[in-house]
Each structure stands twice: as C-alpha cells, then as structure tokens.
N, CA, C and O atoms as a Tripos MOL2 file, in Angstrom:
@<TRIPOS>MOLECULE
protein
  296   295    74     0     0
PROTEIN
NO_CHARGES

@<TRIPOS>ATOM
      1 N           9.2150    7.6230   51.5320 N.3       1 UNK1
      2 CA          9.4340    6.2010   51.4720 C.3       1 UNK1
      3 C           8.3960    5.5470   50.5670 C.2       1 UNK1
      4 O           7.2750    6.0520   50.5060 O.2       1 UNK1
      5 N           8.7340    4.3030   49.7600 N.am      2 UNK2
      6 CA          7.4010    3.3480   48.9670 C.3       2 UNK2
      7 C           7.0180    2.4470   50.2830 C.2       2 UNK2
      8 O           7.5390    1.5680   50.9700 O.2       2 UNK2
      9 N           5.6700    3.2690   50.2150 N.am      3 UNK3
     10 CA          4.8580    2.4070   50.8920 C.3       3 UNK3
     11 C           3.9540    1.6680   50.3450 C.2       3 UNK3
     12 O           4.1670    1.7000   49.1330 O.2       3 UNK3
     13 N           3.1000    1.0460   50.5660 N.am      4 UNK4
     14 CA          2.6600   -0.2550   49.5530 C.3       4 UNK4
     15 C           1.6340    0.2150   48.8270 C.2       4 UNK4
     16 O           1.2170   -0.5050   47.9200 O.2       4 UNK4
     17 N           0.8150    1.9160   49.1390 N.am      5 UNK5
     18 CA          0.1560    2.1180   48.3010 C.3       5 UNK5
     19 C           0.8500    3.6490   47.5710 C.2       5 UNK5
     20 O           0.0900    4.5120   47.1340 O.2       5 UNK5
     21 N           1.6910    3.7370   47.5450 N.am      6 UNK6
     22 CA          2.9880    4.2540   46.7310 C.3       6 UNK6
     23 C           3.7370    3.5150   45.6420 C.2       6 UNK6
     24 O           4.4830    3.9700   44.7760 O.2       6 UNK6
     25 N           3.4450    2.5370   45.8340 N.am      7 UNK7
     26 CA          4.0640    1.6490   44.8120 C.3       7 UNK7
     27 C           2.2900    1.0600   43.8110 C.2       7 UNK7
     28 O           2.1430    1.2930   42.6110 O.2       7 UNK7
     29 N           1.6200    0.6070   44.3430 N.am      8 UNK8
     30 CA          0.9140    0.9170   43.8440 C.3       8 UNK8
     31 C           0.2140    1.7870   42.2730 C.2       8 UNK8
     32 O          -0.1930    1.4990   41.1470 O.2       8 UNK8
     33 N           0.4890    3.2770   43.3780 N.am      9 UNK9
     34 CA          0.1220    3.9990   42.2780 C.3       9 UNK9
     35 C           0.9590    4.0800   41.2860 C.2       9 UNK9
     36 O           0.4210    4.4890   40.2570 O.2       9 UNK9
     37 N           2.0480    3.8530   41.1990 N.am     10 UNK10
     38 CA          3.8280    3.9350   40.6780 C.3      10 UNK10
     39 C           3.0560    2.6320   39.5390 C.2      10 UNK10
     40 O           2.9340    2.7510   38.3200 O.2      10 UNK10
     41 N           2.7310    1.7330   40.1760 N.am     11 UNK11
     42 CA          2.3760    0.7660   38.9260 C.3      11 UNK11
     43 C           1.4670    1.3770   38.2320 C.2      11 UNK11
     44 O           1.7770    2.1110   37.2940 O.2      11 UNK11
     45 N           0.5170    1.2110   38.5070 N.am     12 UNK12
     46 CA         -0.7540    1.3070   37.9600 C.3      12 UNK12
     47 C          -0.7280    2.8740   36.4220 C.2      12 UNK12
     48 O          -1.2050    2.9820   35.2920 O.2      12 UNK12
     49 N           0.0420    3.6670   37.2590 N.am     13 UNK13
     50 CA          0.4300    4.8950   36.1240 C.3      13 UNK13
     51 C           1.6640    4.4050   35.3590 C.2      13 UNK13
     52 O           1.8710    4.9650   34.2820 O.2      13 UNK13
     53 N           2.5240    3.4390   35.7500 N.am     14 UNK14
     54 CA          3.1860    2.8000   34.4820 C.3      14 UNK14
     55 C           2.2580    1.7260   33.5920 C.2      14 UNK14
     56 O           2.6620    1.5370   32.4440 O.2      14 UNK14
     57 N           1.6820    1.3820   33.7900 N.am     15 UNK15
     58 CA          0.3830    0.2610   33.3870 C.3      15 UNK15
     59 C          -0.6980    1.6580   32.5480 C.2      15 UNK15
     60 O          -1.3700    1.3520   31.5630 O.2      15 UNK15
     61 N          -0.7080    2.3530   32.8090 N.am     16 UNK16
     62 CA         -1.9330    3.1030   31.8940 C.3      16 UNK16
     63 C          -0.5050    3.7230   30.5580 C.2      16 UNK16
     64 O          -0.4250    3.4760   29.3550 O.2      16 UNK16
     65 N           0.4190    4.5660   31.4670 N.am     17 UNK17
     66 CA          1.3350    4.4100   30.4660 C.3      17 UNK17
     67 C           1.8050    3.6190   29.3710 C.2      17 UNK17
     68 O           1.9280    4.1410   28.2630 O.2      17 UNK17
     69 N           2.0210    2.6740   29.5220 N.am     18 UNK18
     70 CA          2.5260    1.5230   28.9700 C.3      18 UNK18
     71 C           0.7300    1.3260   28.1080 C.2      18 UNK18
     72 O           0.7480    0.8440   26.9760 O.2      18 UNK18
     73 N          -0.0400    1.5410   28.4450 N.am     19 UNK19
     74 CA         -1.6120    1.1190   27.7540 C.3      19 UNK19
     75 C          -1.9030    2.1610   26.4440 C.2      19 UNK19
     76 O          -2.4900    1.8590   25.4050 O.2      19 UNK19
     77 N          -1.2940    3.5280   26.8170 N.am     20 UNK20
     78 CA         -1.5710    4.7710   26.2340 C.3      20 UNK20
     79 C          -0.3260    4.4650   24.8960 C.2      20 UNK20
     80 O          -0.5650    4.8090   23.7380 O.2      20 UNK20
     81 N           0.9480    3.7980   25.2890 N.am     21 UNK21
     82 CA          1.7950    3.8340   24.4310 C.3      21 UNK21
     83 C           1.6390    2.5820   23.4140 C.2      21 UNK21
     84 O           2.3940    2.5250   22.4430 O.2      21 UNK21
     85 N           0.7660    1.6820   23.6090 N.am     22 UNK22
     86 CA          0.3480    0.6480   22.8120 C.3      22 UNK22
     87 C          -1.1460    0.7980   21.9680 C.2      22 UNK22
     88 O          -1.3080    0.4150   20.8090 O.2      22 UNK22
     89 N          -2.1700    1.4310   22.8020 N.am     23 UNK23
     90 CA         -3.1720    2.1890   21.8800 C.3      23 UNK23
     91 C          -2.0690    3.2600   20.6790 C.2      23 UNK23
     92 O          -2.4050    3.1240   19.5020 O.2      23 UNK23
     93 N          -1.3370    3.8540   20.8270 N.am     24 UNK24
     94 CA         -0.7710    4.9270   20.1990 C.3      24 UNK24
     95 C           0.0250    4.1490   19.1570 C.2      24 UNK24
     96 O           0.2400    4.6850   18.0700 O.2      24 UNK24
     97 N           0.3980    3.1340   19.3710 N.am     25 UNK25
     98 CA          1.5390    2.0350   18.3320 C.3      25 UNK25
     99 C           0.5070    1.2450   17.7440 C.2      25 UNK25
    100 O           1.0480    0.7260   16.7670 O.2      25 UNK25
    101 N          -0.5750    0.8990   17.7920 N.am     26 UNK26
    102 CA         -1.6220    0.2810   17.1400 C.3      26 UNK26
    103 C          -2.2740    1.3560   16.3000 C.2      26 UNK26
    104 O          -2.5480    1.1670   15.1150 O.2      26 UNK26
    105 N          -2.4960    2.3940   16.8830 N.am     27 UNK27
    106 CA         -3.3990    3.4460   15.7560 C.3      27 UNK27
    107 C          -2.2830    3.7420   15.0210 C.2      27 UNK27
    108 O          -2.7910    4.2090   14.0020 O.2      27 UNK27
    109 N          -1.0080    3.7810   14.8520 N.am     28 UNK28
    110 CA          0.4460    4.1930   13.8080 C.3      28 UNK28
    111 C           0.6020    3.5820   13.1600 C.2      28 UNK28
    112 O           1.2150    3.8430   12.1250 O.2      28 UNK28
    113 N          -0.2390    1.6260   13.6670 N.am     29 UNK29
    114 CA          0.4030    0.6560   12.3990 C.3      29 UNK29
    115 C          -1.1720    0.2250   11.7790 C.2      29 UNK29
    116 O          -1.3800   -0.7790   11.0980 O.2      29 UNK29
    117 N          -2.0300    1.0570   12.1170 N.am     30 UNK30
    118 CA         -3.4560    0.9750   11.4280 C.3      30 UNK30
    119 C          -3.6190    2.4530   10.2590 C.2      30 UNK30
    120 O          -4.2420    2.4750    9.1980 O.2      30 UNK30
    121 N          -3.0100    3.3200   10.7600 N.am     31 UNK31
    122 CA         -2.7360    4.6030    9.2730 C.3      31 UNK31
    123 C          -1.6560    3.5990    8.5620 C.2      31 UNK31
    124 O          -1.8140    3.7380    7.3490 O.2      31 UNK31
    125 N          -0.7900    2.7990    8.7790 N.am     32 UNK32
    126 CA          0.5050    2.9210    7.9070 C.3      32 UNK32
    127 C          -0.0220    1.7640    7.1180 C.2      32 UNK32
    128 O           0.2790    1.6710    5.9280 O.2      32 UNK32
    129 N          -0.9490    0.6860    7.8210 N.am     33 UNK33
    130 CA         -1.8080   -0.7130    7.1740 C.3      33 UNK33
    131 C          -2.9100    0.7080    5.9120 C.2      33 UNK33
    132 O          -2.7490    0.6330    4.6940 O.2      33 UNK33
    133 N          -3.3130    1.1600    6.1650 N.am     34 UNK34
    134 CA         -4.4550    1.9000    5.5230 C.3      34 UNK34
    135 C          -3.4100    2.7150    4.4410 C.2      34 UNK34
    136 O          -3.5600    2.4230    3.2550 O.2      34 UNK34
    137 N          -2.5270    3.5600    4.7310 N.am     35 UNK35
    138 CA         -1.8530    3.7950    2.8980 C.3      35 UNK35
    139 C          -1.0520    2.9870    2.6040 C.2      35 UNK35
    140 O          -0.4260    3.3870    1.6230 O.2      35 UNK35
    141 N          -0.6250    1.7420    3.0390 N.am     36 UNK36
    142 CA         -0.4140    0.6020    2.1330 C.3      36 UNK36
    143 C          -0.8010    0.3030    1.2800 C.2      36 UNK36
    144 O          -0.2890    0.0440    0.1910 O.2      36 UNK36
    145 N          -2.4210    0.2770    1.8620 N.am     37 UNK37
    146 CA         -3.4060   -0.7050    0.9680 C.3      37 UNK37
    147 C          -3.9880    0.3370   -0.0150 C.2      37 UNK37
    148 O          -4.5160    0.0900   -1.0990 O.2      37 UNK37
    149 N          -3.8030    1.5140    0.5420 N.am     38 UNK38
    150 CA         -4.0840    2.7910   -0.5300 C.3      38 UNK38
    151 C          -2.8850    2.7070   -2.0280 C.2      38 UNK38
    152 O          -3.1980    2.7780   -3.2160 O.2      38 UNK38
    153 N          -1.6550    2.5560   -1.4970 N.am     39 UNK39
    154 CA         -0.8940    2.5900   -2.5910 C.3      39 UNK39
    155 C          -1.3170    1.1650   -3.1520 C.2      39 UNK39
    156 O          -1.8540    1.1920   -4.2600 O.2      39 UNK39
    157 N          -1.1720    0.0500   -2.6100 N.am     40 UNK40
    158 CA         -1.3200   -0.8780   -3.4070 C.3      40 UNK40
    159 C          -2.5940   -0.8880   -4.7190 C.2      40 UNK40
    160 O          -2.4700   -1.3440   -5.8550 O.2      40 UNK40
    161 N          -3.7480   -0.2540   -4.1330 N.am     41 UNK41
    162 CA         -4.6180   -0.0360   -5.1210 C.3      41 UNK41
    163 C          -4.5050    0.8710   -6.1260 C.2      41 UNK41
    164 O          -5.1870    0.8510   -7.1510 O.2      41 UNK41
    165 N          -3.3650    1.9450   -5.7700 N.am     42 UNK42
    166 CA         -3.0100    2.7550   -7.1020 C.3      42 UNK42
    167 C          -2.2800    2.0080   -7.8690 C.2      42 UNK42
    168 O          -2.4680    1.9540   -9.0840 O.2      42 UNK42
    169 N          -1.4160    1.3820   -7.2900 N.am     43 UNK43
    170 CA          0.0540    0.2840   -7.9800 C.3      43 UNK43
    171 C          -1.0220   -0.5170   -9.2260 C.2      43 UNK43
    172 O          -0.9730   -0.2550  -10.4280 O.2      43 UNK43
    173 N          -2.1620   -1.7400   -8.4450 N.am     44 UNK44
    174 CA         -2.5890   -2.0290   -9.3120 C.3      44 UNK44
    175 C          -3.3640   -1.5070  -10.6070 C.2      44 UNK44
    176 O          -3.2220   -1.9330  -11.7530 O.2      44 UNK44
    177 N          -4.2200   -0.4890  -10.1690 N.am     45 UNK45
    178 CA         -4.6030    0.3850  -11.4790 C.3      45 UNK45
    179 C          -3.7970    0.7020  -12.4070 C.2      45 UNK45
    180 O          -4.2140    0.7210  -13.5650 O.2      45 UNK45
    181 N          -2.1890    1.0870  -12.0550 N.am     46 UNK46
    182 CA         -1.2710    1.5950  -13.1290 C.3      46 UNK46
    183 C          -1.1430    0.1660  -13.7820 C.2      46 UNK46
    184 O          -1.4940   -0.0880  -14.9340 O.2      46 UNK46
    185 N          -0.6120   -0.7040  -12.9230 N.am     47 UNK47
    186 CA         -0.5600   -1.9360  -13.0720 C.3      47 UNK47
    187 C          -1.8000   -2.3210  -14.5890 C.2      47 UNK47
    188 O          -1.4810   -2.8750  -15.6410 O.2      47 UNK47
    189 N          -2.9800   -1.8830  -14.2570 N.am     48 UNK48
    190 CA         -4.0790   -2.5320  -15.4610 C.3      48 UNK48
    191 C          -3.7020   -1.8470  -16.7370 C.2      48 UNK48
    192 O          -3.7640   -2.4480  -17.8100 O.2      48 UNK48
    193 N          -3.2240   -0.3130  -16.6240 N.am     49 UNK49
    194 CA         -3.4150    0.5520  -17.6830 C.3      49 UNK49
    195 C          -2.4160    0.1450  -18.0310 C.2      49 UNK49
    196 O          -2.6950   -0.3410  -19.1270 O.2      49 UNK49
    197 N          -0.9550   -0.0740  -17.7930 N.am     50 UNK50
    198 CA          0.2840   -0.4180  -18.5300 C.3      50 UNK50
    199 C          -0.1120   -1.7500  -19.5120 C.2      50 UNK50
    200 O           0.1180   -1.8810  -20.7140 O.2      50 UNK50
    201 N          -0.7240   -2.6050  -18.6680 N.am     51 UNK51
    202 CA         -0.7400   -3.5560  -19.2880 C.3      51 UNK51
    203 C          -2.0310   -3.5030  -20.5810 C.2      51 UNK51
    204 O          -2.0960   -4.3390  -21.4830 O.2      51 UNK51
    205 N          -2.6810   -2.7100  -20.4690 N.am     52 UNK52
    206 CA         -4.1120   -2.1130  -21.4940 C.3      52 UNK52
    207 C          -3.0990   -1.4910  -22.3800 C.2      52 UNK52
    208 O          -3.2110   -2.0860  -23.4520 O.2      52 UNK52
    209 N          -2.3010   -0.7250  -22.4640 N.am     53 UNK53
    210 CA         -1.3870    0.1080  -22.9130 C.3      53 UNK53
    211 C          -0.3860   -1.0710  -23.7960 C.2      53 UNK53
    212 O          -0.0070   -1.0370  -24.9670 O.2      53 UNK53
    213 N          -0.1940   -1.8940  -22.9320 N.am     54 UNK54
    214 CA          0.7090   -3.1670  -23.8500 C.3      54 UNK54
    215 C          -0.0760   -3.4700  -25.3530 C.2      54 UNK54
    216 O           0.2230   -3.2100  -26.5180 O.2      54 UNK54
    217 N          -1.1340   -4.0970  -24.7560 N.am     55 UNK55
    218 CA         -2.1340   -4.9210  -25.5580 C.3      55 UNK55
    219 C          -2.4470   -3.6360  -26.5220 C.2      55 UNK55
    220 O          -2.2870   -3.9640  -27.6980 O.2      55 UNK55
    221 N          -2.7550   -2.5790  -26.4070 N.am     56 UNK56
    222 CA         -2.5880   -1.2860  -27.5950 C.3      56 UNK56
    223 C          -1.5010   -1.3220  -28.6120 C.2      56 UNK56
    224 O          -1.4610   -1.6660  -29.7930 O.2      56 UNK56
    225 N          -0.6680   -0.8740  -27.7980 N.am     57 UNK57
    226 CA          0.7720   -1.2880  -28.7530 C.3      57 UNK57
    227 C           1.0070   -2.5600  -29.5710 C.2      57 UNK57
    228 O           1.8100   -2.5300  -30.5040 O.2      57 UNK57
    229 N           0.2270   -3.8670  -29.2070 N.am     58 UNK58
    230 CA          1.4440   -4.7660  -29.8530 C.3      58 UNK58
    231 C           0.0900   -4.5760  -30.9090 C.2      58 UNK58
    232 O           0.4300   -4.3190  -32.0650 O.2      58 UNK58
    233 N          -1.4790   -4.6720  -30.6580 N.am     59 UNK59
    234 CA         -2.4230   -4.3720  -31.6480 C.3      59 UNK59
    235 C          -1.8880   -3.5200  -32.9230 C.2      59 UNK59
    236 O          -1.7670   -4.0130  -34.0440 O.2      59 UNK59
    237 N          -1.5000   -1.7900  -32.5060 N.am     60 UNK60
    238 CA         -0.9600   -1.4210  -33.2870 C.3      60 UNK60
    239 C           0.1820   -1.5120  -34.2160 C.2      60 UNK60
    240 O           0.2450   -0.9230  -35.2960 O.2      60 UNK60
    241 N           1.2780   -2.4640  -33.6100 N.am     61 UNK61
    242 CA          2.3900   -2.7650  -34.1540 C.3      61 UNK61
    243 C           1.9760   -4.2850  -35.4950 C.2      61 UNK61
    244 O           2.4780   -4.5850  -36.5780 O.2      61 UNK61
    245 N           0.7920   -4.9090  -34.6210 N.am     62 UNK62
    246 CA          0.1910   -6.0090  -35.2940 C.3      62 UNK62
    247 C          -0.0620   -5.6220  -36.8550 C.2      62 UNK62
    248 O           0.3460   -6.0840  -37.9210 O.2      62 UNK62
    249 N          -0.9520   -4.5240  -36.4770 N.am     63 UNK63
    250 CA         -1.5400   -3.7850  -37.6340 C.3      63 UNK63
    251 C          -0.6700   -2.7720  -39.0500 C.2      63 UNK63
    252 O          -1.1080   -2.5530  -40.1790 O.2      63 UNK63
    253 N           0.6760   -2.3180  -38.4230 N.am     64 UNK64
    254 CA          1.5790   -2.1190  -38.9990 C.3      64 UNK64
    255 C           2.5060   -3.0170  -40.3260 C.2      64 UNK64
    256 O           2.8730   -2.7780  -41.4760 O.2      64 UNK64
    257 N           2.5970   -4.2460  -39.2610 N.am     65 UNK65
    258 CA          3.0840   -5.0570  -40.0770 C.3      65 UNK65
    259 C           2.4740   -5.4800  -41.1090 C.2      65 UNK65
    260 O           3.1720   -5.6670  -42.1060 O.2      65 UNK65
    261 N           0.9270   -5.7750  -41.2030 N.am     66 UNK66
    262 CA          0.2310   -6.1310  -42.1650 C.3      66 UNK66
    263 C          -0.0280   -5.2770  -43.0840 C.2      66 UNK66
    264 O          -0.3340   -5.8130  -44.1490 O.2      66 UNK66
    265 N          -0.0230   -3.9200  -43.0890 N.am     67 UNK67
    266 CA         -0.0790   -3.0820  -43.8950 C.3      67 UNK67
    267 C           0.6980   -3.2080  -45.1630 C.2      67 UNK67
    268 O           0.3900   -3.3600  -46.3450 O.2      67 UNK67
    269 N           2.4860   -3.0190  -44.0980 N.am     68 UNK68
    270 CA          4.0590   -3.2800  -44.9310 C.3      68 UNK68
    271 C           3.8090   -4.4830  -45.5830 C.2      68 UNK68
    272 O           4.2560   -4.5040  -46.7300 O.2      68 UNK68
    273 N           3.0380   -5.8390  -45.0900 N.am     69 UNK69
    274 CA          2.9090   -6.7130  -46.2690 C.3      69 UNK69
    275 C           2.0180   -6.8010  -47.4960 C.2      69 UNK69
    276 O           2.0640   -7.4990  -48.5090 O.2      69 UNK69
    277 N           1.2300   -5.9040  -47.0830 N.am     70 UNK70
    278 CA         -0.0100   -5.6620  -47.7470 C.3      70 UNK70
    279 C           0.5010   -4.9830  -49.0330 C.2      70 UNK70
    280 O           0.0500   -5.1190  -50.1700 O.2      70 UNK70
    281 N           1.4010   -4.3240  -48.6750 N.am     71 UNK71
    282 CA          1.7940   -2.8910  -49.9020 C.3      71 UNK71
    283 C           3.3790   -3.7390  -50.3150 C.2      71 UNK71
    284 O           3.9020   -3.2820  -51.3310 O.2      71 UNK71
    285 N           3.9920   -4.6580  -49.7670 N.am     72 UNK72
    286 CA          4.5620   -5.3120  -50.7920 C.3      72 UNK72
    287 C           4.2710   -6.0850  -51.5230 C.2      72 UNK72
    288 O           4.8530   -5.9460  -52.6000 O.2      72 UNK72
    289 N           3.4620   -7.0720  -51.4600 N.am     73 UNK73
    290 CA          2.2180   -7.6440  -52.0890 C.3      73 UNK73
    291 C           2.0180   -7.2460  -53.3670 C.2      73 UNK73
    292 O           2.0930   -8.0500  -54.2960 O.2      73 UNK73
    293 N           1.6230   -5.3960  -53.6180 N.am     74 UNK74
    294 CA          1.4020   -5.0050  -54.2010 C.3      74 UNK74
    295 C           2.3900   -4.5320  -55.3260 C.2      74 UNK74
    296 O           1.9710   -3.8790  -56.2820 O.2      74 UNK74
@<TRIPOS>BOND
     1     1     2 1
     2     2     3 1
     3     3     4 2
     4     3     5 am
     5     5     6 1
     6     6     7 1
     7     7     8 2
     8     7     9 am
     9     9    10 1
    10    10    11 1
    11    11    12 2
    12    11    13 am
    13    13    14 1
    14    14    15 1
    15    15    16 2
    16    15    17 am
    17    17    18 1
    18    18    19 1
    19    19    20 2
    20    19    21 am
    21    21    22 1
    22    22    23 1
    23    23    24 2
    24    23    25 am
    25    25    26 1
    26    26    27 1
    27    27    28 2
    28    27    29 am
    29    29    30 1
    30    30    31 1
    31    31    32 2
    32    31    33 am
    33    33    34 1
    34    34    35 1
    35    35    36 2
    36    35    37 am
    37    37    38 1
    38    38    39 1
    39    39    40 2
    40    39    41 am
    41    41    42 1
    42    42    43 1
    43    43    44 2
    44    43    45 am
    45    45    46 1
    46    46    47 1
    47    47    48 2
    48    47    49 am
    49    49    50 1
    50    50    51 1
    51    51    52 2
    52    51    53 am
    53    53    54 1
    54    54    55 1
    55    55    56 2
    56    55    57 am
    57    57    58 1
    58    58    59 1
    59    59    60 2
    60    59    61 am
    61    61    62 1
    62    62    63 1
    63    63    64 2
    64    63    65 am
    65    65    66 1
    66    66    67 1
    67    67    68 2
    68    67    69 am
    69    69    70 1
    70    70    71 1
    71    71    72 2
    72    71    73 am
    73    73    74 1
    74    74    75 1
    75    75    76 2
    76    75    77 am
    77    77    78 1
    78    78    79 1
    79    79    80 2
    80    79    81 am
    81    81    82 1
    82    82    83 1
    83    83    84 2
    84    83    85 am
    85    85    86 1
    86    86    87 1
    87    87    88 2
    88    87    89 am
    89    89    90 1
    90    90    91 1
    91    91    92 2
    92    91    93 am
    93    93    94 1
    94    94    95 1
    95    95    96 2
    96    95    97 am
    97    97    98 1
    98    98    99 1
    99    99   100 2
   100    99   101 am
   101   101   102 1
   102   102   103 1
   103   103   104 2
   104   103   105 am
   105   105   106 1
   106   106   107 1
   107   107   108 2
   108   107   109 am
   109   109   110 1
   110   110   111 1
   111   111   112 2
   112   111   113 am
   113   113   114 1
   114   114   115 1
   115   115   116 2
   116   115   117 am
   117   117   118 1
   118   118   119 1
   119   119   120 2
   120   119   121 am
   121   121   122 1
   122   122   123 1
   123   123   124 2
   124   123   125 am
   125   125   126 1
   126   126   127 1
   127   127   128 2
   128   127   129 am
   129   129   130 1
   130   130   131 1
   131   131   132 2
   132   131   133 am
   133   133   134 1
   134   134   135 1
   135   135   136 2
   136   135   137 am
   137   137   138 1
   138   138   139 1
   139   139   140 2
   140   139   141 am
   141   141   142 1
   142   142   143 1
   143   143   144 2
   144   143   145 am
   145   145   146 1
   146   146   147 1
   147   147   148 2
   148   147   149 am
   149   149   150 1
   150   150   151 1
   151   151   152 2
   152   151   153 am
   153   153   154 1
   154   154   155 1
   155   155   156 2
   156   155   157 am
   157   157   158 1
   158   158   159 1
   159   159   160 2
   160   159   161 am
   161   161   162 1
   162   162   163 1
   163   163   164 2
   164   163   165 am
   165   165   166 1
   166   166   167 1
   167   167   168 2
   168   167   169 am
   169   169   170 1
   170   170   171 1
   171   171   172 2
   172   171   173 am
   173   173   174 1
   174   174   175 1
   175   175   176 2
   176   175   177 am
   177   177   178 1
   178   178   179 1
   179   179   180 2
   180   179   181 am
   181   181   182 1
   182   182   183 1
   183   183   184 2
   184   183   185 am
   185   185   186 1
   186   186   187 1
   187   187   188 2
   188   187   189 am
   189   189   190 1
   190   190   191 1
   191   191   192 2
   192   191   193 am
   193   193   194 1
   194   194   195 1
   195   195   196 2
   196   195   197 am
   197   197   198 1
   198   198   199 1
   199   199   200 2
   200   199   201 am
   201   201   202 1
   202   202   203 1
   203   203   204 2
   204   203   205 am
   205   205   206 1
   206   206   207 1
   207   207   208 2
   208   207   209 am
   209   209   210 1
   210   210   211 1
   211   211   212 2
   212   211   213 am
   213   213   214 1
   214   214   215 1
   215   215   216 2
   216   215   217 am
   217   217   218 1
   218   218   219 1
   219   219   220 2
   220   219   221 am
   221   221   222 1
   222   222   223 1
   223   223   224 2
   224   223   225 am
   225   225   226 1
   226   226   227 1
   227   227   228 2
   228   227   229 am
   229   229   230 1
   230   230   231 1
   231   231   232 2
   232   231   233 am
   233   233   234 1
   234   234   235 1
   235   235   236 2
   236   235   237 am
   237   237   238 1
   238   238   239 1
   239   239   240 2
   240   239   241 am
   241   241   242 1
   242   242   243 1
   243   243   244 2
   244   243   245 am
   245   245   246 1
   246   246   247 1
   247   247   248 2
   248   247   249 am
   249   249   250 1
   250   250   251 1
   251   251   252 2
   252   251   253 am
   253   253   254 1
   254   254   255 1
   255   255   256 2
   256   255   257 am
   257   257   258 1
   258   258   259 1
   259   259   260 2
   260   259   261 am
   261   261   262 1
   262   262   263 1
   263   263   264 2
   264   263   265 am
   265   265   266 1
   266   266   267 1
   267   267   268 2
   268   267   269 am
   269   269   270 1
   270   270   271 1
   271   271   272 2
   272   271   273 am
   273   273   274 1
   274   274   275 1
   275   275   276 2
   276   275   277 am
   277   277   278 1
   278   278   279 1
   279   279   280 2
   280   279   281 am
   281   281   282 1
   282   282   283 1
   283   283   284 2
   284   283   285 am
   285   285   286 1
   286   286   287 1
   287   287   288 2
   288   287   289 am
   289   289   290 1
   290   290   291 1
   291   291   292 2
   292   291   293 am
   293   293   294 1
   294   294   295 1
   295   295   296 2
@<TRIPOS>SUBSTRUCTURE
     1 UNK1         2 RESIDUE 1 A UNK
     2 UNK2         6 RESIDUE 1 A UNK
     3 UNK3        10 RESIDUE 1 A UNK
     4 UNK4        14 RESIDUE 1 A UNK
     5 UNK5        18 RESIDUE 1 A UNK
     6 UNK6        22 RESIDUE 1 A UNK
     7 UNK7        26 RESIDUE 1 A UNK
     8 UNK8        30 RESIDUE 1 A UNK
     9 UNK9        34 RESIDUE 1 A UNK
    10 UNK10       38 RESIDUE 1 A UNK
    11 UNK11       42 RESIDUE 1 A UNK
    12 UNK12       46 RESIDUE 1 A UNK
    13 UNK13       50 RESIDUE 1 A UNK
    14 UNK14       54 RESIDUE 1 A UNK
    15 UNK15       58 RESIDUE 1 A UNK
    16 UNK16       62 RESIDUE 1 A UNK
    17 UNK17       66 RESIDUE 1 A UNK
    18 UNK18       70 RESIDUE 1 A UNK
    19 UNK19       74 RESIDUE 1 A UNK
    20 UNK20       78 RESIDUE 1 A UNK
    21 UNK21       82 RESIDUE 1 A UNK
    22 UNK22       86 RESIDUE 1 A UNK
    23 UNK23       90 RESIDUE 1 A UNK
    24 UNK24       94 RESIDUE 1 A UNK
    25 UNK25       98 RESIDUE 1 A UNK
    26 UNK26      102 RESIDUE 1 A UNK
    27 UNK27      106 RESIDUE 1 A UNK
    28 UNK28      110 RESIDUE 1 A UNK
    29 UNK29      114 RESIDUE 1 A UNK
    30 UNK30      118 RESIDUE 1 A UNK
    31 UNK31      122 RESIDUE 1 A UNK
    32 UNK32      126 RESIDUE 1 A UNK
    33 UNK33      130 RESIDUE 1 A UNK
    34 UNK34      134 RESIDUE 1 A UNK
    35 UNK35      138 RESIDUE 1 A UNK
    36 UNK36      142 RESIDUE 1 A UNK
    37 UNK37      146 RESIDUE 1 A UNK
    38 UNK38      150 RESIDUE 1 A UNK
    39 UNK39      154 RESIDUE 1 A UNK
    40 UNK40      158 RESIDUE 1 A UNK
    41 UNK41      162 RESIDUE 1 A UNK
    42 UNK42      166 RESIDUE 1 A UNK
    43 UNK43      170 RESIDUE 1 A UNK
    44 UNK44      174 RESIDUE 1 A UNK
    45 UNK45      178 RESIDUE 1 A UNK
    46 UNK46      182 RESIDUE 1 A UNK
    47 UNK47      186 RESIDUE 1 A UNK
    48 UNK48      190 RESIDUE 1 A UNK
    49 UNK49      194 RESIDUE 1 A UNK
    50 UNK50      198 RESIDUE 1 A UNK
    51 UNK51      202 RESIDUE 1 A UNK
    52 UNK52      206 RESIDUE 1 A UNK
    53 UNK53      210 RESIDUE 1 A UNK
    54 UNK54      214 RESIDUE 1 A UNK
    55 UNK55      218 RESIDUE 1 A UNK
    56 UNK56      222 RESIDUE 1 A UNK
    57 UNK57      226 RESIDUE 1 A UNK
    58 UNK58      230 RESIDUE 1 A UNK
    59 UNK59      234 RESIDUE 1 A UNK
    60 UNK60      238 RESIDUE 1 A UNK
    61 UNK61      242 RESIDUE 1 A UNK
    62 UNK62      246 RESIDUE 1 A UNK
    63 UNK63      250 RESIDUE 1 A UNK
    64 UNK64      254 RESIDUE 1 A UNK
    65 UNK65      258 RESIDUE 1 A UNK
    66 UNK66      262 RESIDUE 1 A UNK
    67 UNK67      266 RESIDUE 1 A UNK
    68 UNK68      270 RESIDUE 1 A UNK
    69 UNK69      274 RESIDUE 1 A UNK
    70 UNK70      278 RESIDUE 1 A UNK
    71 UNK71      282 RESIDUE 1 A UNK
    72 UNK72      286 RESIDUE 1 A UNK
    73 UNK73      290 RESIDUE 1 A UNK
    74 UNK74      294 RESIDUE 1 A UNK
C-alpha cells in the first residue's frame, strides 16, 4: 500500500530524477552553445579571408586594366 512515507520516497526519487534529467539537458545545450560559437568563429575567419581575397582580386584586376591602357596608349 502508499503509505505517506512511500509516497514520499516515490517523490523525492522523481524530484532527483527529474533534477538529474535537467542537469543533463543543460550540460547538452552548453556543448551545443560551445560549437556554435566554435563554428561561428571559423565562419568569421573564412568570412575575413574571402573578403581579403576580394580586395586581392579587384587590386589585381585594377592593375590589369591599367596596363591594357597603358599599352594602348602606346
């Protein structure tokens, strides 16, 4: 039969349960917060070099063109 310290314990081990399964869902969304922020910091690095990589290209394309005018010029 639940007697009142049968029920009791019935709580109290759903209550640590229920404690164990929320420590466990907090440490899952603290790894998944942590390679977020891991990818995001790779994202932005590619992010700098593409755009370093832009500013290369249009330099070089800059430099192209002036050449082709340079040597019609001529």
């Amino acid at each position: 039969m639940n007697s009142p310290d049968n029920e009791t314990l019935i709580d109290s081990k759903m209550f640590v349960s229920s404690g164990m399964q929320i420590k466990e869902a907090l440490h899952m969304q603290l790894e998944v917060q942590r390679r977020i922020h891991k990818q995001l910091e790779i994202q932005r690095k590619l992010q700098l070099r593409i755009e370093e990589q832009g500013k290369q290209l249009t330099k070089m394309f800059e430099q192209q063109q002036q050449q082709k005018t340079t040597r019609s010029l001529m």
